[in-house]
N, CA, C and O atoms as CSV, one atom per row, in Angstrom:
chain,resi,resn,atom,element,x,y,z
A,1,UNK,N,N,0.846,-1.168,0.000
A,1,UNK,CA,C,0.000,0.000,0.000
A,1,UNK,C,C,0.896,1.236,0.000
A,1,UNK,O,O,1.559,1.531,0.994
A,2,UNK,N,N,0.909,1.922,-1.067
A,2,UNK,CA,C,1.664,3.234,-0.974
A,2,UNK,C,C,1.047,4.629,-0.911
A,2,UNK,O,O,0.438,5.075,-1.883
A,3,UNK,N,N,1.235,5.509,0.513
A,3,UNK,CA,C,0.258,6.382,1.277
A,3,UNK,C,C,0.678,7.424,0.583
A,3,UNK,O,O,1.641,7.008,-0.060
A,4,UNK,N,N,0.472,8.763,0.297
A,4,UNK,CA,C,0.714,10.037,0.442
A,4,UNK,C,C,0.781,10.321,1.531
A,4,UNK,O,O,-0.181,9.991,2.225
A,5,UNK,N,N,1.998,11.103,2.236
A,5,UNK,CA,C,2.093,11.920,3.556
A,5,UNK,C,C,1.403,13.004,3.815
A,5,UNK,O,O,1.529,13.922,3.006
A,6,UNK,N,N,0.567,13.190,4.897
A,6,UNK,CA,C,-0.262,14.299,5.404
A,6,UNK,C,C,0.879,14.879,6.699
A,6,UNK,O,O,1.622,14.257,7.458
A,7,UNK,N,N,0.622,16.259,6.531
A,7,UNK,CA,C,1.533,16.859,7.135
A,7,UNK,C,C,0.825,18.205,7.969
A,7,UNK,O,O,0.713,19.286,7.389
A,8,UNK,N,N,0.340,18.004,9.459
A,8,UNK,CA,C,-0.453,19.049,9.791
A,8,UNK,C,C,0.120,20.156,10.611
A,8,UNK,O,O,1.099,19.619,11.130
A,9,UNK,N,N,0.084,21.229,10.973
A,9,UNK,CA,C,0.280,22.052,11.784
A,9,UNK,C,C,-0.285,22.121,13.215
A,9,UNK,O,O,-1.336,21.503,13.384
A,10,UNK,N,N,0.224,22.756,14.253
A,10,UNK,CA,C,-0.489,22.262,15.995
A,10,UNK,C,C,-1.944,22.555,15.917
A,10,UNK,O,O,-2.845,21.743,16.127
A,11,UNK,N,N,-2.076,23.836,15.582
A,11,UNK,CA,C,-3.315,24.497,15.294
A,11,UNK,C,C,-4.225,23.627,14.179
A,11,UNK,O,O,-5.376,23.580,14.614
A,12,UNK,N,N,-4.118,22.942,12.932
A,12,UNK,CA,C,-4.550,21.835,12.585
A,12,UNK,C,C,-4.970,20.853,13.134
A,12,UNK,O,O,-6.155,20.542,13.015
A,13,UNK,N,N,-4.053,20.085,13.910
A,13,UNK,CA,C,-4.357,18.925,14.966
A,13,UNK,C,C,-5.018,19.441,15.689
A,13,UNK,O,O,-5.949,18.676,15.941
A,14,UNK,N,N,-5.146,20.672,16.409
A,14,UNK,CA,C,-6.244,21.037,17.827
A,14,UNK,C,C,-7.109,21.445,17.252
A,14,UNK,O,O,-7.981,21.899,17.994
A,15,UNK,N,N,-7.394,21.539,15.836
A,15,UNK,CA,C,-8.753,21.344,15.849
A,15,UNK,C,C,-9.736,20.724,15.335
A,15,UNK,O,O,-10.949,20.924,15.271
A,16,UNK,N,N,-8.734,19.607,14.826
A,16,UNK,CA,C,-9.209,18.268,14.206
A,16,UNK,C,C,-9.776,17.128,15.062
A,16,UNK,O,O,-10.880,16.625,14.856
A,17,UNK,N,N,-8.687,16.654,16.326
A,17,UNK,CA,C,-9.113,16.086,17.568
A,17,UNK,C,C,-9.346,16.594,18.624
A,17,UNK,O,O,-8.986,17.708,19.006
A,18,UNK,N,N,-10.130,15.616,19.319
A,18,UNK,CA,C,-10.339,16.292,20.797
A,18,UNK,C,C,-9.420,16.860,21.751
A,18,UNK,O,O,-8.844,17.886,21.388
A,19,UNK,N,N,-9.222,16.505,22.640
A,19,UNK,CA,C,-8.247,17.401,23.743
A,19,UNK,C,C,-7.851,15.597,24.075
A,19,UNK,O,O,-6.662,15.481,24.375
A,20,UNK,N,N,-8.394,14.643,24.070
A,20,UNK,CA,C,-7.646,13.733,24.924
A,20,UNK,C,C,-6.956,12.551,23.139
A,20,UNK,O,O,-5.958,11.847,22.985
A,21,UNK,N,N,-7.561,12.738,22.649
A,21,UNK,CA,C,-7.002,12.169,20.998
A,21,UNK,C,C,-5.502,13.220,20.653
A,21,UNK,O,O,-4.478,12.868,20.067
A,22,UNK,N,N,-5.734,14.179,21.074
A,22,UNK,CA,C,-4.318,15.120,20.836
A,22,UNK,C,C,-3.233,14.874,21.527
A,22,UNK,O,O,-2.132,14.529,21.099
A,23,UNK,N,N,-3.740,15.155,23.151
A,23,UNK,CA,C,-3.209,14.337,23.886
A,23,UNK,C,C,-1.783,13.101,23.480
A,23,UNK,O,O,-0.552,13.108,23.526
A,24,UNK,N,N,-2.646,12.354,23.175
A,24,UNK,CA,C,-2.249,11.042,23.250
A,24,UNK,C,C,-1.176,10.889,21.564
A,24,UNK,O,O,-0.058,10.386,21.455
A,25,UNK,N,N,-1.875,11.404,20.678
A,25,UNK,CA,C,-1.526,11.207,19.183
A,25,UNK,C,C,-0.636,11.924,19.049
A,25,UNK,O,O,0.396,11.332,18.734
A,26,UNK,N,N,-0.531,13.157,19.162
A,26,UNK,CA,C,0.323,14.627,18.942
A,26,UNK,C,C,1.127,14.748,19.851
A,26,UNK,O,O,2.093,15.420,19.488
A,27,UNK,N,N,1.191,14.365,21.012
A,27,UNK,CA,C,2.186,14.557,21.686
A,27,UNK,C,C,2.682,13.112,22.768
A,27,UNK,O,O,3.231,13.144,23.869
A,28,UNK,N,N,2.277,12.039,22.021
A,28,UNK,CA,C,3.371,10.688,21.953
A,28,UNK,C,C,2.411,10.560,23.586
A,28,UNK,O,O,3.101,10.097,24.494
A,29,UNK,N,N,1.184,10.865,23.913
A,29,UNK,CA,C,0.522,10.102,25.123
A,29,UNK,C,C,0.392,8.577,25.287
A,29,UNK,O,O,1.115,7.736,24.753
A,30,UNK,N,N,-0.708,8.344,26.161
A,30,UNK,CA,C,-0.662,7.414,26.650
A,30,UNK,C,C,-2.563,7.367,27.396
A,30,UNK,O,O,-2.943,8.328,28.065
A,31,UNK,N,N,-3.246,6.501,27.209
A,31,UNK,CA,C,-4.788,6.868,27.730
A,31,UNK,C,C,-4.131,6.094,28.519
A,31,UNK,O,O,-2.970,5.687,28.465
A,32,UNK,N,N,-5.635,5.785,29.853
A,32,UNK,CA,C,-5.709,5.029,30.816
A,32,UNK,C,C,-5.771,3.270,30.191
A,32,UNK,O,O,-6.234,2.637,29.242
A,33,UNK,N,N,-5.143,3.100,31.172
A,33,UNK,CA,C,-6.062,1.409,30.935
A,33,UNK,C,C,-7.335,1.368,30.995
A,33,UNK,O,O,-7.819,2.376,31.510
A,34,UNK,N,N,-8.042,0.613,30.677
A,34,UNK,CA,C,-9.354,0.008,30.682
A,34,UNK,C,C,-10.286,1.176,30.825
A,34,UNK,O,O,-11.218,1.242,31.626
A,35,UNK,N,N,-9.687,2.698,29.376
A,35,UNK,CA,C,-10.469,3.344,29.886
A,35,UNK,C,C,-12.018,3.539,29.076
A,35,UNK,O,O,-12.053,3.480,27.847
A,36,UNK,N,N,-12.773,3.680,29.560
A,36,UNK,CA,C,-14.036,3.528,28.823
A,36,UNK,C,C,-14.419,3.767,27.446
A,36,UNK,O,O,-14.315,4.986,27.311
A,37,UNK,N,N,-14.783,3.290,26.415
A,37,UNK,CA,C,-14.823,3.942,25.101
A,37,UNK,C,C,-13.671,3.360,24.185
A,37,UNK,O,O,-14.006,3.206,23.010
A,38,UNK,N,N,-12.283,2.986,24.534
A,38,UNK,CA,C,-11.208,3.063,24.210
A,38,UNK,C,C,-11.295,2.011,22.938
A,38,UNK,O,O,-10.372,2.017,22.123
A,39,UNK,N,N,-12.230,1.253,22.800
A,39,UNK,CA,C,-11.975,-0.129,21.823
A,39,UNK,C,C,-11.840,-1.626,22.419
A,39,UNK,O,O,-12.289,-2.713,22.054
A,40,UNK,N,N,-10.982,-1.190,23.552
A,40,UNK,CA,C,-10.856,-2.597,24.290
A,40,UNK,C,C,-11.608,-3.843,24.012
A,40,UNK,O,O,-11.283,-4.897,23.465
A,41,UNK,N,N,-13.102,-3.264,24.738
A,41,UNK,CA,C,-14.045,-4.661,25.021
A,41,UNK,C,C,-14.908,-4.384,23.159
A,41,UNK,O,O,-16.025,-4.880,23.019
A,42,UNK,N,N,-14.414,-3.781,22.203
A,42,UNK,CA,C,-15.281,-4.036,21.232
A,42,UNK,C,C,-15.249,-5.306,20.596
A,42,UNK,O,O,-14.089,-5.653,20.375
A,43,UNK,N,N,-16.337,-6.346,20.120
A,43,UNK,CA,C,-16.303,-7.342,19.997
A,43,UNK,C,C,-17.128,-7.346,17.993
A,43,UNK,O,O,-17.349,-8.187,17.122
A,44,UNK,N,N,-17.218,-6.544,18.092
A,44,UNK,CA,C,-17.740,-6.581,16.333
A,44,UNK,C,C,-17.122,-6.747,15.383
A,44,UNK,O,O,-16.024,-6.189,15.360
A,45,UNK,N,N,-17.526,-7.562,14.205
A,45,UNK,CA,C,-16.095,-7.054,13.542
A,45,UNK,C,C,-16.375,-5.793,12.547
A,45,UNK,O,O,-17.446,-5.272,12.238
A,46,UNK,N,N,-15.207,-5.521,12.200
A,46,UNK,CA,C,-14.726,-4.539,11.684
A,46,UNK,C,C,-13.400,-3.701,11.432
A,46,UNK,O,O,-12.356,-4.350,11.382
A,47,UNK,N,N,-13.346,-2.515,11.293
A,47,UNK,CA,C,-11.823,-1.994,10.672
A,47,UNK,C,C,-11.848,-0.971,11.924
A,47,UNK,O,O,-12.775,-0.414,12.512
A,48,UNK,N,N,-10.202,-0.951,12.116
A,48,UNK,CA,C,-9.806,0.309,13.145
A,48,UNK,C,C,-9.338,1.261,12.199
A,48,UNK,O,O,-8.473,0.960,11.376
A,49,UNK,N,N,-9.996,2.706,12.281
A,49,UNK,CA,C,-8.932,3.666,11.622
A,49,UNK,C,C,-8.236,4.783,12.186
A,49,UNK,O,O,-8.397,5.045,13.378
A,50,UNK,N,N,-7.544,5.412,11.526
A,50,UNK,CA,C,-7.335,6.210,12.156
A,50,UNK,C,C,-7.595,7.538,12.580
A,50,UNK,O,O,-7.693,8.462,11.773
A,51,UNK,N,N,-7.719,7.692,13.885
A,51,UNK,CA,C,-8.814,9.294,13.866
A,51,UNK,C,C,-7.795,10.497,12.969
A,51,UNK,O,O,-8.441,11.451,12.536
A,52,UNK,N,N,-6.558,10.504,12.728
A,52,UNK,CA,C,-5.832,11.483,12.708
A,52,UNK,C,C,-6.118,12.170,10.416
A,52,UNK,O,O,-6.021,13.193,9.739
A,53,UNK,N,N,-6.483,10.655,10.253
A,53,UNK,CA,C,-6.252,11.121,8.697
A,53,UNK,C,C,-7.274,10.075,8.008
A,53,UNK,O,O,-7.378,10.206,6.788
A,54,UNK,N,N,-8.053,9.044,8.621
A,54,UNK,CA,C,-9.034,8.174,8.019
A,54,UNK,C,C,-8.300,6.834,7.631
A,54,UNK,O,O,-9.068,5.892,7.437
A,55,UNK,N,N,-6.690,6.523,7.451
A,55,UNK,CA,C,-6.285,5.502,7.081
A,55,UNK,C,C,-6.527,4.346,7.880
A,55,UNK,O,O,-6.352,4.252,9.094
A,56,UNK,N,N,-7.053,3.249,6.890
A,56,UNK,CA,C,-7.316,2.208,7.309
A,56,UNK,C,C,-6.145,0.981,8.484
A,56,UNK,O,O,-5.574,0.074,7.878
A,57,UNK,N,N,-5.955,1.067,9.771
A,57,UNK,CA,C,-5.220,0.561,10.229
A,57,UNK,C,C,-5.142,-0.986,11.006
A,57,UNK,O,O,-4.041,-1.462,11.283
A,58,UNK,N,N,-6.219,-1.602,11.275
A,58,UNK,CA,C,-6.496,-2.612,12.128
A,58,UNK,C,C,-7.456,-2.607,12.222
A,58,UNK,O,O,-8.300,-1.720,12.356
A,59,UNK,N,N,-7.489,-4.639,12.106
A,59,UNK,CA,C,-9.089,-5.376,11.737
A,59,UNK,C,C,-9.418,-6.131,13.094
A,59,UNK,O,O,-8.754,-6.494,14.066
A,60,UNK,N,N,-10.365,-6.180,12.822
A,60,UNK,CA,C,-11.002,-6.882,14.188
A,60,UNK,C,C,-10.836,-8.385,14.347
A,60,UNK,O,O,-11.052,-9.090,15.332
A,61,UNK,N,N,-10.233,-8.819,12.671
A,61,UNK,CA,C,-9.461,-10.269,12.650
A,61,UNK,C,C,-7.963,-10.730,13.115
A,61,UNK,O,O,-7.453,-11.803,13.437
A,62,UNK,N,N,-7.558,-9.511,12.999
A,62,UNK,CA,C,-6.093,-9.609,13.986
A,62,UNK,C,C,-6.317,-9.074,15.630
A,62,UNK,O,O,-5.290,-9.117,16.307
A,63,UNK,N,N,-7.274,-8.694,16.157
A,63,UNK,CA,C,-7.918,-8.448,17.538
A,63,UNK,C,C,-7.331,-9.511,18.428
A,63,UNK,O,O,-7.085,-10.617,17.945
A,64,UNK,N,N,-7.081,-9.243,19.743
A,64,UNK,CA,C,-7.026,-10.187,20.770
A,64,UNK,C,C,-6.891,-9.628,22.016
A,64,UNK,O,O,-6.307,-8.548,21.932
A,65,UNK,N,N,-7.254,-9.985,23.365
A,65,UNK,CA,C,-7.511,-9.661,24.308
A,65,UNK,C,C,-6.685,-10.156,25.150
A,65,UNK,O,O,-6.746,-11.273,25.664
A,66,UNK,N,N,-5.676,-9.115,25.357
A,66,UNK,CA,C,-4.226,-9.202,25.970
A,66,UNK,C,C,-4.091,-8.996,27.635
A,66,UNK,O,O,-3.125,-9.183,28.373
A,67,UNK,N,N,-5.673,-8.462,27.967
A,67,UNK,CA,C,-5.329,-8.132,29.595
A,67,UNK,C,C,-4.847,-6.733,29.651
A,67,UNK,O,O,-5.251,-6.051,30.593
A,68,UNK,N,N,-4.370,-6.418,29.137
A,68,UNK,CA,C,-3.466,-5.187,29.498
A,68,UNK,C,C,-4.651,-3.368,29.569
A,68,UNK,O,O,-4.290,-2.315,30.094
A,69,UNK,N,N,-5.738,-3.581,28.994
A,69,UNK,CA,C,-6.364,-2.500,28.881
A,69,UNK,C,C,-6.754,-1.949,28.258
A,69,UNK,O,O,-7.706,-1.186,28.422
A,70,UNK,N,N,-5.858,-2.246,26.886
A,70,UNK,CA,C,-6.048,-1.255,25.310
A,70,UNK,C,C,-6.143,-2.352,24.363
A,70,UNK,O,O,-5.641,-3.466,24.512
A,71,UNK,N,N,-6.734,-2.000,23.513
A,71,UNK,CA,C,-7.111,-2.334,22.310
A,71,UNK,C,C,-5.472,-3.137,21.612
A,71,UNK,O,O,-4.539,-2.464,21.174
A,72,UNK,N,N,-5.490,-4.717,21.677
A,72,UNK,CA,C,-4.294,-5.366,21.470
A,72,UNK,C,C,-4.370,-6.315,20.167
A,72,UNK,O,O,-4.990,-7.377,20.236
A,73,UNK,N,N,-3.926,-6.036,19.345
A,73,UNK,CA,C,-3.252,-6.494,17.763
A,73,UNK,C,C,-2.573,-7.012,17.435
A,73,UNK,O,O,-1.479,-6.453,17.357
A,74,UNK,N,N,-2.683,-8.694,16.917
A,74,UNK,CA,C,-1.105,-9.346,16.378
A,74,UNK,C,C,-0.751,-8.993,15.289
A,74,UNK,O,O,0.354,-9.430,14.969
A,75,UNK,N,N,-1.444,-8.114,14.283
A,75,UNK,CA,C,-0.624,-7.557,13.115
A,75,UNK,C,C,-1.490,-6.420,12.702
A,75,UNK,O,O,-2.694,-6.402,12.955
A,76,UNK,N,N,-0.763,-5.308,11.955
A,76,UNK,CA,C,-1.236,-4.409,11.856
A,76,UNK,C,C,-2.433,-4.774,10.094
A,76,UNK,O,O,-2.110,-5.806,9.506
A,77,UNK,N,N,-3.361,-4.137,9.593
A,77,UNK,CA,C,-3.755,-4.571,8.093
A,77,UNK,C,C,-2.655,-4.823,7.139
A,77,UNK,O,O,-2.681,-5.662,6.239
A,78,UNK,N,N,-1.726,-4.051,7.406
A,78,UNK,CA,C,-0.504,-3.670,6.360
A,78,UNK,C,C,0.529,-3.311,6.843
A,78,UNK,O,O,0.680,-2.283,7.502
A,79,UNK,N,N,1.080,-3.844,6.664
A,79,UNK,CA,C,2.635,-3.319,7.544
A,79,UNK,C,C,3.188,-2.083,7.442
A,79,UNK,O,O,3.856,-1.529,8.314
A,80,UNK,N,N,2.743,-1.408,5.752
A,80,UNK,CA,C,3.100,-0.116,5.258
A,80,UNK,C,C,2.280,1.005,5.672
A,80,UNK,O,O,2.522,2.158,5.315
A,81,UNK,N,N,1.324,0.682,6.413
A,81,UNK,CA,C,0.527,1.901,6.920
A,81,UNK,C,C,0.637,1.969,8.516
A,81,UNK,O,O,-0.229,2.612,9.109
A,82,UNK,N,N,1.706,1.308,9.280
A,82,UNK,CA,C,2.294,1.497,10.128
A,82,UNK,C,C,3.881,2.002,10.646
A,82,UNK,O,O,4.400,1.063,11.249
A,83,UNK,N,N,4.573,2.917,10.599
A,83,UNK,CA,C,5.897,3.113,10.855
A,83,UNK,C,C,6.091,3.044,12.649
A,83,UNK,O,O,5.367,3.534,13.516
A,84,UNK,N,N,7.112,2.393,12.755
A,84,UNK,CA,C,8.086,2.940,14.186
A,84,UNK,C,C,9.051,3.398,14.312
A,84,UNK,O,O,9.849,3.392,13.375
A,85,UNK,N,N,9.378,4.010,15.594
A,85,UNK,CA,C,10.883,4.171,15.746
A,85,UNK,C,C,10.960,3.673,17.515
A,85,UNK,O,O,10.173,2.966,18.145
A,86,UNK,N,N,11.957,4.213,17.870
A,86,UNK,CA,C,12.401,3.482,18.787
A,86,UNK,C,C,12.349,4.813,20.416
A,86,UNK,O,O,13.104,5.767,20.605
A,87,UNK,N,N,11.199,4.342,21.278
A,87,UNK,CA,C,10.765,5.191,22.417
A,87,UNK,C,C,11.769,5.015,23.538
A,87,UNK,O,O,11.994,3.962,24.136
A,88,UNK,N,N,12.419,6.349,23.766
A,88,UNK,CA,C,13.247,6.149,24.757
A,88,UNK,C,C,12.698,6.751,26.016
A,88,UNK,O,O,13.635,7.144,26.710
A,89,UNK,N,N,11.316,7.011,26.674
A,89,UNK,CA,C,10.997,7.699,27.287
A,89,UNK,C,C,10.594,6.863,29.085
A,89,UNK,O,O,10.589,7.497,30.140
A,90,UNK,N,N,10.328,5.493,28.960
A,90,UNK,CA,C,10.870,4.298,29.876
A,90,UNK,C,C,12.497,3.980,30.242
A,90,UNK,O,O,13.427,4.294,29.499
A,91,UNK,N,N,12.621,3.389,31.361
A,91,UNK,CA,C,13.897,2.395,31.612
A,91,UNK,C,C,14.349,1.791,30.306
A,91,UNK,O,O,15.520,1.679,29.943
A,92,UNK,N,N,13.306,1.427,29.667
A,92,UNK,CA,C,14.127,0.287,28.870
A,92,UNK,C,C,13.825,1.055,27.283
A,92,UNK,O,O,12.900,1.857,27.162
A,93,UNK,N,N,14.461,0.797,26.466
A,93,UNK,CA,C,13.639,1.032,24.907
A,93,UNK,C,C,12.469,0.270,24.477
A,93,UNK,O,O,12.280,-0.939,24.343
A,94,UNK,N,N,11.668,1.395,24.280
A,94,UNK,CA,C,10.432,0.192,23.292
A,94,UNK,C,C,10.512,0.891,21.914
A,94,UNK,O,O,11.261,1.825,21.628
A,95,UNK,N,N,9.577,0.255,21.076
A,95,UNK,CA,C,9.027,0.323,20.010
A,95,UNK,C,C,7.935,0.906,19.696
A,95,UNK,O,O,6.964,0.150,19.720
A,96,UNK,N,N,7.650,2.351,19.307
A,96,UNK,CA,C,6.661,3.160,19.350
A,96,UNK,C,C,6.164,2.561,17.747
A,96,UNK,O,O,6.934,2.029,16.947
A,97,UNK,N,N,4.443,2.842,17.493
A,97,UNK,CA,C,4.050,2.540,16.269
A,97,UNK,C,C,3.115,4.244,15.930
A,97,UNK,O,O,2.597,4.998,16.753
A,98,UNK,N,N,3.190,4.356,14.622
A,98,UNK,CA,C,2.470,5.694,14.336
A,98,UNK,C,C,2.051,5.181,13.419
A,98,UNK,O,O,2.186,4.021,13.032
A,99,UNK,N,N,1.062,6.701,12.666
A,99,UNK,CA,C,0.279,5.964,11.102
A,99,UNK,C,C,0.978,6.575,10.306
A,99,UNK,O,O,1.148,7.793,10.251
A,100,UNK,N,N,1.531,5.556,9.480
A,100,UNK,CA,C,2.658,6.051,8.111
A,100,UNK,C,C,1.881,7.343,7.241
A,100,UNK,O,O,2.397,8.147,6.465
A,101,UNK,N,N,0.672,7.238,7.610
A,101,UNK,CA,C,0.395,8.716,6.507
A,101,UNK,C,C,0.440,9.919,7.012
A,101,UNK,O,O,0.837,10.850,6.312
A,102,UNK,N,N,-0.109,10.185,8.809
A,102,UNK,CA,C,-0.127,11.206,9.043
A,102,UNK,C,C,0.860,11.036,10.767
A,102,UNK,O,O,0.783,11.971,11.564
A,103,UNK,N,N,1.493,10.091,11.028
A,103,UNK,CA,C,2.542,10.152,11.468
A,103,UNK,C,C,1.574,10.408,13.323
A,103,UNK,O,O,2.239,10.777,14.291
A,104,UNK,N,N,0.214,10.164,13.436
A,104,UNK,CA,C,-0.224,10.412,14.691
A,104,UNK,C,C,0.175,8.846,15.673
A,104,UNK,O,O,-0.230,7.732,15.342
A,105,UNK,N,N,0.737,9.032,16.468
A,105,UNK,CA,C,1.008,7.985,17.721
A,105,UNK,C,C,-0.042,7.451,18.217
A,105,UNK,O,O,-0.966,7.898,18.897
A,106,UNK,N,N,0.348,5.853,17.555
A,106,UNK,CA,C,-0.965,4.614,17.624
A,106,UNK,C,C,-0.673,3.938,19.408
A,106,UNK,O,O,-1.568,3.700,20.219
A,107,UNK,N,N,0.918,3.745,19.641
A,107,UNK,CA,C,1.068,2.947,20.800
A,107,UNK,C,C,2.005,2.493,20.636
A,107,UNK,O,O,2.731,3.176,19.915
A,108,UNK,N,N,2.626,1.143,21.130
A,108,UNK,CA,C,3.844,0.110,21.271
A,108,UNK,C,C,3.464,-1.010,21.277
A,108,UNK,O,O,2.505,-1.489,21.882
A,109,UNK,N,N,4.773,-1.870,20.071
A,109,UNK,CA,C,4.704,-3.128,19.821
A,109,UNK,C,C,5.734,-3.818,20.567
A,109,UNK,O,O,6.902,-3.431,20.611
A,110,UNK,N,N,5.121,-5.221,21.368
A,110,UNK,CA,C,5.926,-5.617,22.206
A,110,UNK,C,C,6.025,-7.301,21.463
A,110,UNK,O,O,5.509,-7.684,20.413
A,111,UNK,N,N,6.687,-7.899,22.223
A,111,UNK,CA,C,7.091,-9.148,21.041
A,111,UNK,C,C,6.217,-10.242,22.376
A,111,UNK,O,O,6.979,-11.207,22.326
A,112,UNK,N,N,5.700,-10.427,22.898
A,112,UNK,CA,C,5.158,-10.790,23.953
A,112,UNK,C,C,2.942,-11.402,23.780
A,112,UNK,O,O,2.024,-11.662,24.557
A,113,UNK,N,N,3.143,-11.335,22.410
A,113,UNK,CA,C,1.480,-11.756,21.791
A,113,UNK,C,C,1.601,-13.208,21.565
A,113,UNK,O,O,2.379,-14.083,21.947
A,114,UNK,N,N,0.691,-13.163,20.905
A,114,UNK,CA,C,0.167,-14.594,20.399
A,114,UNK,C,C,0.667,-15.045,19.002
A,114,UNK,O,O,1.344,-14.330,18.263
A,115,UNK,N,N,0.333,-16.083,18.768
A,115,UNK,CA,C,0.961,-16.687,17.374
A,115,UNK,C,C,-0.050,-15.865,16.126
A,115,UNK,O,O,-0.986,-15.172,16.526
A,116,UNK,N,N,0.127,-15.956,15.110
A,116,UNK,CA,C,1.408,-16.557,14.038
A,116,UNK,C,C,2.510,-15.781,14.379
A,116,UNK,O,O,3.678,-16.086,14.136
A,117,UNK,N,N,2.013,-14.465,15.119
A,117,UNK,CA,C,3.386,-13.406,14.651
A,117,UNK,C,C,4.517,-13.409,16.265
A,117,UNK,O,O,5.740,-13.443,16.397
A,118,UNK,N,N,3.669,-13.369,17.006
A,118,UNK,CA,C,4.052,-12.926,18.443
A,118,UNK,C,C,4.345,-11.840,18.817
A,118,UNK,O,O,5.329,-11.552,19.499
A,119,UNK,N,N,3.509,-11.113,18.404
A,119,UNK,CA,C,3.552,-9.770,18.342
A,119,UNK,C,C,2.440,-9.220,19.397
A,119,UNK,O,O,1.671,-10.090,19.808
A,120,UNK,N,N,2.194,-7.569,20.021
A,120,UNK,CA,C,1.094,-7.704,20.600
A,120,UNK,C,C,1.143,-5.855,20.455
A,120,UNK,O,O,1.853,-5.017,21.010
A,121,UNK,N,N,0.219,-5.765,19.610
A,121,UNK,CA,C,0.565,-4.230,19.066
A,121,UNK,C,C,-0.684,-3.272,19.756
A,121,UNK,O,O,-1.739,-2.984,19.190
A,122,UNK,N,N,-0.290,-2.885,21.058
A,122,UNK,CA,C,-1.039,-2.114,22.158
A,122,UNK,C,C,-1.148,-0.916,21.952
A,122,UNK,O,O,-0.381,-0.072,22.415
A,123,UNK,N,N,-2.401,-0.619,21.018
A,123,UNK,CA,C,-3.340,0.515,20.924
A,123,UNK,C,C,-3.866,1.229,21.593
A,123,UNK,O,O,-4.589,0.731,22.457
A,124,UNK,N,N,-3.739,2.906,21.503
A,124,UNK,CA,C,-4.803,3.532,22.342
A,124,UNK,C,C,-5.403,3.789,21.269
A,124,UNK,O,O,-5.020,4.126,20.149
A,125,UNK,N,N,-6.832,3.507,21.934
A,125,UNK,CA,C,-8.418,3.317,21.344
A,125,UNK,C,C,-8.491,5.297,21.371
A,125,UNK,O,O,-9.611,5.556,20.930
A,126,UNK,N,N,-7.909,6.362,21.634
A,126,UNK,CA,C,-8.348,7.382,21.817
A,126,UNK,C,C,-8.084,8.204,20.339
A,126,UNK,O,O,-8.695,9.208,19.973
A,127,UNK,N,N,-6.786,7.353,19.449
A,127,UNK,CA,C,-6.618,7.922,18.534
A,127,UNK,C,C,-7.185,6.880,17.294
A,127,UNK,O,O,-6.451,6.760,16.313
A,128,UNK,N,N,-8.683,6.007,17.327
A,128,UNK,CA,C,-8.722,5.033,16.686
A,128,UNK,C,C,-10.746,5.459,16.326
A,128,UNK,O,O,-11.522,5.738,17.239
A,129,UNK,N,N,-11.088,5.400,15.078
A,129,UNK,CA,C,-12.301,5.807,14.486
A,129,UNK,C,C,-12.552,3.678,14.536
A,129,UNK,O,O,-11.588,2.914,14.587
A,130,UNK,N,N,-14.044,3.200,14.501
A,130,UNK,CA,C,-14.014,1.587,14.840
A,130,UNK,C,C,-15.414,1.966,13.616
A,130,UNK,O,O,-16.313,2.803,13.702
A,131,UNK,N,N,-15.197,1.261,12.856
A,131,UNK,CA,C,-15.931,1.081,11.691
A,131,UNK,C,C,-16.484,-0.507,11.391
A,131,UNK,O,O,-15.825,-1.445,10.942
A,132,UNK,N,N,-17.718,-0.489,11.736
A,132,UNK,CA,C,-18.297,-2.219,12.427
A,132,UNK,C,C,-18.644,-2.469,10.673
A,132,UNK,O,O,-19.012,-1.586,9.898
A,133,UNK,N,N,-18.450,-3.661,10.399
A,133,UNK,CA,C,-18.562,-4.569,9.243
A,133,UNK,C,C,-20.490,-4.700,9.003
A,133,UNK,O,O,-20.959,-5.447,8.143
A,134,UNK,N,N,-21.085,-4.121,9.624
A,134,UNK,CA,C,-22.526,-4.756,9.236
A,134,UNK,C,C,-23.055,-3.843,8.154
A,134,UNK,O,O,-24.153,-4.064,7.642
């Protein structure tokens, strides 16, 4: 899948998302666990997108329920509509994931999931539009 880059300004982003989607997307946050609304307990299927630019990011067929609070993924739809780099803002390094088109902060991929991939790609639901298949 090959994206065109969207490229917004602060004043763009604040007034595109909310105050807690900005939060979290724009300035590399973090929601609560298990916080209400977030995607977590959604059980429908369907596509995750992204609130920041509409790109299609995660299906409700790679879904799994990791315990942890947030909305948890063994693979992204496409590998190309996900970029990382490397979060030094913990003890240890992780693996931050964003959306390759408009570059808003999805969460961290930890190698600690389930099969095929073993992957466990921990979403906040605050920067995520849930588009049900019916």
């Amino acid at each position: 899948m090959k994206t065109t880059k969207i490229e917004r300004t602060d004043a763009e982003w604040r007034a595109l998302l909310d105050p807690e989607a900005y939060r979290v997307g724009v300035k590399d946050g973090t929601e609560r666990a298990f916080t209400p609304g977030n995607f977590q307990d959604e059980k429908r299927a369907g596509i995750y997108h992204c609130k920041g630019c509409g790109m299609a990011l995660w299906s409700s067929e790679h879904k799994f329920d990791s315990g942890t609070g947030w909305p948890s993924y063994w693979q992204p739809i496409d590998p190309s509509a996900i970029g990382t780099s490397t979060d030094f803002k913990m003890i240890y390094p992780r693996t931050e994931c964003h959306c390759a088109t408009c570059g808003l902060h999805q969460g961290h991929v930890f190698r600690d999931g389930p099969p095929p991939t073993g992957e466990r790609w921990c979403i906040n639901g605050a920067v995520l539009d849930f588009r049900a298949r019916d």
